[in-house]
N, C-alpha and C positions, 0 to 999 in steps of 0.2 A: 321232309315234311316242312311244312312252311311254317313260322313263329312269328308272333308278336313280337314286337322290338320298342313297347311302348316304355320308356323310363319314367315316367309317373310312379301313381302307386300301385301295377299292375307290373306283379312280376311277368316274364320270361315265361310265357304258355302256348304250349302247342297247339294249334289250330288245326279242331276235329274236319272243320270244311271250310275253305275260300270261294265267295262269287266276286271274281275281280273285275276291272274295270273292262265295260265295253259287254257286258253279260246284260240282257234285262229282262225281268223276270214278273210274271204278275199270278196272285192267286193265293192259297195259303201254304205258309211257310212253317214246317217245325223240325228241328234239328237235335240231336243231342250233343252234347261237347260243346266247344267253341265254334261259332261261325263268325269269319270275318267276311265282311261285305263291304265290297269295295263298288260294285256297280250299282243296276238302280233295280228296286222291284216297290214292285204295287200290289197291296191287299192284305193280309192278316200277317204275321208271325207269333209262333205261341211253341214257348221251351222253358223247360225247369232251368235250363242253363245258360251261358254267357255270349252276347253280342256282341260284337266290336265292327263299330260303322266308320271305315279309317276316311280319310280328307276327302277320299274319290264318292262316297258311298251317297248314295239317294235315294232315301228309303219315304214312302206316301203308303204306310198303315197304321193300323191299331196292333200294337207289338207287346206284348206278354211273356216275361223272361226272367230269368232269377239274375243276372247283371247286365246293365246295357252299359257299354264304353262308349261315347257317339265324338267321333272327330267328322262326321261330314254331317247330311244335312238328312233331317227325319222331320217328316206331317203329319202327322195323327199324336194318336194317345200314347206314354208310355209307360205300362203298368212294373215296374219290378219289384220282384220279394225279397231280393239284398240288397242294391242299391243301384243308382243311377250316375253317373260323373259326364258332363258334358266339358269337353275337352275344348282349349281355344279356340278354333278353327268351328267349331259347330255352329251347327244351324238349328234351330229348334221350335218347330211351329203348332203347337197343343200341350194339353197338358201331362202332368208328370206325376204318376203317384207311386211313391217310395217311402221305404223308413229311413233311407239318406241319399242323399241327395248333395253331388261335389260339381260345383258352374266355378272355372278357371274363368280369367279376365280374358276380355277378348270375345266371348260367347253372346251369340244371339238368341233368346229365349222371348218366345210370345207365348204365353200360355199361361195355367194356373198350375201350383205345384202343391200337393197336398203330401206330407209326411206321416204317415202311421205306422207304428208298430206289428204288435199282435193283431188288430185290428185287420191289418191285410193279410196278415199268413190265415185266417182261420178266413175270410172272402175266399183266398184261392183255395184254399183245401174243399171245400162245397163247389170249386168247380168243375 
């Protein structure tokens, strides 16, 4: 099985699906577990659960997940219900609505970033 190997503040998780580099994908996307995406896809993503977009990754949706990790580069919206950490190396082009919200130095960020709490769990529970 393949694992994250991110030394941040994401321990050591086994990754439920990989789409690695050279894969591209377009349409809507929903997983359960961990998906690491290393290639590129185009169109929706939408999971209670945890993304990880590693250096390779080039994701152009509107992406709804309960954690996004992003070490590569994402264009659209990114909605998540625990939090969002945009890693060095990231690219990041829309906006960000989370209750946290972690930009290492180095990160490219064009967008608006909104923080809510309760506010957004009780948004997604109605959707």
């Amino acid at each position: 099985m393949w694992r994250w190997s991110g030394n941040h503040s994401t321990p050591d998780q086994p990754a439920t699906s990989v789409i690695d580099e050279g894969c591209e994908l377009a349409g809507r996307l929903t997983f359960v577990g961990t998906l690491v995406m290393n290639g590129k896809f185009h169109g929706e993503v939408d999971s209670k659960d945890t993304l990880i977009v590693g250096e390779a990754g080039d994701i152009e949706a509107d992406v709804r997940v309960g954690v996004a990790i992003v070490s590569g580069r994402i264009r659209g919206q990114v909605t998540a219900r625990e939090r969002v950490e945009l890693r060095s190396s990231a690219c990041m082009y829309g906006d960000i609505v989370s209750p946290v919200v972690v930009l290492e130095e180095g990160v490219i960020f064009d967008g608006h970033c909104k923080m809510k709490g309760g506010e957004l769990e009780v948004a997604q529970k109605g959707s």
